[in-house]
One Martini backbone bead per residue (centre of mass of N, CA, C, O) as a GRO file, in nm:
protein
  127
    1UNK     BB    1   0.058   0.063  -0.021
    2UNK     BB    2   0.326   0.243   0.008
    3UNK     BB    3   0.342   0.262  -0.284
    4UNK     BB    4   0.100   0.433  -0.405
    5UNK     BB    5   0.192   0.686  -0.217
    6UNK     BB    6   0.472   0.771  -0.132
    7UNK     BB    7   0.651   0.747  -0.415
    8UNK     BB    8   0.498   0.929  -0.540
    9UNK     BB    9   0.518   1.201  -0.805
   10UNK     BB   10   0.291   1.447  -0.733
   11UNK     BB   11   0.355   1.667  -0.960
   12UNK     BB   12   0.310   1.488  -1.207
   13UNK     BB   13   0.056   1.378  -1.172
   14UNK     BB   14  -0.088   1.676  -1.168
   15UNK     BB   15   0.008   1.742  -1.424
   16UNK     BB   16  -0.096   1.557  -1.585
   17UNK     BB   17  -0.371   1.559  -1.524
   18UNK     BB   18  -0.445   1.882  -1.631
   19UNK     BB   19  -0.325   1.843  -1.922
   20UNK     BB   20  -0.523   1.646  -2.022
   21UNK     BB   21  -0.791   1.806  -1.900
   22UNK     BB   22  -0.725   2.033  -2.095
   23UNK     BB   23  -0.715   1.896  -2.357
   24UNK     BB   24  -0.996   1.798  -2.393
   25UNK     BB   25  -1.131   2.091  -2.424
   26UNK     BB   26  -1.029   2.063  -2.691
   27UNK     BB   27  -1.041   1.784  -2.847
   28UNK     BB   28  -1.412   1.842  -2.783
   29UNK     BB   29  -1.370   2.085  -2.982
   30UNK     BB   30  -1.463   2.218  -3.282
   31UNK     BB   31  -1.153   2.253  -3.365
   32UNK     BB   32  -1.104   1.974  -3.373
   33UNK     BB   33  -1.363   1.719  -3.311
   34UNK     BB   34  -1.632   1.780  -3.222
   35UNK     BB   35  -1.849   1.800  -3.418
   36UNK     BB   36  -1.832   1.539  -3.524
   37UNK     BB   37  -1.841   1.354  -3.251
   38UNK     BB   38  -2.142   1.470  -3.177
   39UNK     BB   39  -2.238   1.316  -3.467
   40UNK     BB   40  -2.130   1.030  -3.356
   41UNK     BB   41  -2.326   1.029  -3.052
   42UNK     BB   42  -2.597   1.176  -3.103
   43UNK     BB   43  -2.555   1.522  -3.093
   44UNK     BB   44  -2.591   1.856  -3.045
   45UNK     BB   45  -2.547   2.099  -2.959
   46UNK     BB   46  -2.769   2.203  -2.733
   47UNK     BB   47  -2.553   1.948  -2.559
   48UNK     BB   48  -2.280   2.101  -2.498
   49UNK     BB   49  -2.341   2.071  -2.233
   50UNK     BB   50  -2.167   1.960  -1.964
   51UNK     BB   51  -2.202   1.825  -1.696
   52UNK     BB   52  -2.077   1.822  -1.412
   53UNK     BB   53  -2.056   1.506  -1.348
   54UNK     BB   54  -1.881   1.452  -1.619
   55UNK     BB   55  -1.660   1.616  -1.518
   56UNK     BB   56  -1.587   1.505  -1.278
   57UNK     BB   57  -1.552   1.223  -1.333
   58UNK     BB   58  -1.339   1.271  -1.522
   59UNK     BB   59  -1.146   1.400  -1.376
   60UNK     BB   60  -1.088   1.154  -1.165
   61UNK     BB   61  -0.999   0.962  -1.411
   62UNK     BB   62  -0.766   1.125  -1.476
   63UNK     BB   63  -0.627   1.093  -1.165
   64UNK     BB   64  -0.597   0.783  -1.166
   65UNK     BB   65  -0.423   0.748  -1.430
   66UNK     BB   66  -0.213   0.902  -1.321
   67UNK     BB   67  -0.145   0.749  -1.071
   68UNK     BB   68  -0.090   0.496  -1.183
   69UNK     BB   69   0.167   0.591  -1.338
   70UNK     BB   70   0.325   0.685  -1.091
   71UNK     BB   71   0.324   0.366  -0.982
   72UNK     BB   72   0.511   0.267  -1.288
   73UNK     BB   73   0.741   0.449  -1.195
   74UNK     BB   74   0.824   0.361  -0.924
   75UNK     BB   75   0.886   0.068  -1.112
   76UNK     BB   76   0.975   0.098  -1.438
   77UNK     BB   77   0.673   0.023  -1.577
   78UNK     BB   78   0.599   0.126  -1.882
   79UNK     BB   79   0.486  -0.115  -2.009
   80UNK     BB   80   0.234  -0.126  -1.796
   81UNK     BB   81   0.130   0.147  -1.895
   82UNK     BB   82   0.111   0.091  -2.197
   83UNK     BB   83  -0.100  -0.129  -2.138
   84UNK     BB   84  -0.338   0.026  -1.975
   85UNK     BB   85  -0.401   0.240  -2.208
   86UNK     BB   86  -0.476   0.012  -2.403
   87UNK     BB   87  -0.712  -0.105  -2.250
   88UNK     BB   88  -0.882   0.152  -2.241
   89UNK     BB   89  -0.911   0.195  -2.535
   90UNK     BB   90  -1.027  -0.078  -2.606
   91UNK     BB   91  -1.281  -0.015  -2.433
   92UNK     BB   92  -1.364   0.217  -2.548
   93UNK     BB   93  -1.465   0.103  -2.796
   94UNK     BB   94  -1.610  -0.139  -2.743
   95UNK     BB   95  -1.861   0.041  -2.611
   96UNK     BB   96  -1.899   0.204  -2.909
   97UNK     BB   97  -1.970  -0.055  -3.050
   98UNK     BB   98  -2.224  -0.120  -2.884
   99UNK     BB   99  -2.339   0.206  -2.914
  100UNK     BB  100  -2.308   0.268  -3.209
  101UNK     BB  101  -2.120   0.434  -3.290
  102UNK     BB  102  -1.875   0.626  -3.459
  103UNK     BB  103  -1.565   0.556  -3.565
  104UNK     BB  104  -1.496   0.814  -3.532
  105UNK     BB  105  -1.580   0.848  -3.220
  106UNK     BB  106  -1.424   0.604  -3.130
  107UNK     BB  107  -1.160   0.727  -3.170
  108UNK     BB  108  -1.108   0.974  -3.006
  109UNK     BB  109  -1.183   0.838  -2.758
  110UNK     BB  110  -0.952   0.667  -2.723
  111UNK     BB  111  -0.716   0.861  -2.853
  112UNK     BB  112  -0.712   1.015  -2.599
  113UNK     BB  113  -0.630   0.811  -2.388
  114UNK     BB  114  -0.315   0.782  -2.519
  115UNK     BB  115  -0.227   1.105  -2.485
  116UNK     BB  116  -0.281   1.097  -2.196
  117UNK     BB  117  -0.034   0.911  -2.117
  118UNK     BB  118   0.181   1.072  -2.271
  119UNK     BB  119   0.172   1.319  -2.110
  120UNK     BB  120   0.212   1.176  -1.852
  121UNK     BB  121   0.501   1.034  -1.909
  122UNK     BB  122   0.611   1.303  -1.939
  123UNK     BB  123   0.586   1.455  -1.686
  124UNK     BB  124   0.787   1.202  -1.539
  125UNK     BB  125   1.030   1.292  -1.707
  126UNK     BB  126   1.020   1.618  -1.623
  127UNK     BB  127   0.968   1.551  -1.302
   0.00000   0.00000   0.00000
């Protein structure tokens, strides 16, 4: 247990949770992926104010991601974080296709999950 707590660089976790959840706010910004995005899950604009529960959510799920990959630089672990990784991006998938998403729409949120990952390695690196 001390070690998912102790060893851990709380710096990077955090910058890296703060990096990705600021991505996400471009990511699925109408500048980059939003339109398409919200046409392939079935979405309005009308719907674009995202709920603050939703935010939430996202936000905890990505200081998890992020703590996980910093228990896994505790321990030189990269291979596993890239596992973990891939995991959830293929989960996001599977979810994708079972709830008939646009295949664009499933690209987005997978694909999302793979840069936030890349983003807290990177924060590991530098920090």
């Amino acid at each position: 247990m001390e070690q998912i707590l102790v060893d851990v660089n709380w710096t990077a976790v955090i910058v890296g949770a703060i990096a990705a959840f600021a991505l996400g706010s471009f990511w699925y910004s109408p500048k980059m992926f939003g339109k398409k995005w919200m046409k392939g899950v079935g979405l309005t604009a009308k719907d674009a104010n995202s709920p603050a529960h939703a935010l939430f959510a996202q936000a905890v799920s990505t200081f998890l991601l992020a703590w996980v990959i910093g228990v896994t630089a505790t321990t030189n672990s990269l291979s596993l974080a890239i596992l973990i990784a891939l995991t959830l991006s293929v989960t996001i998938k599977a979810n994708g296709l079972w709830a008939q998403k646009s295949r664009y729409a499933i690209a987005v949120e997978s694909s999302y999950i793979l840069v936030m990952a890349v983003i807290m390695i990177a924060a590991h690196a530098l920090f």
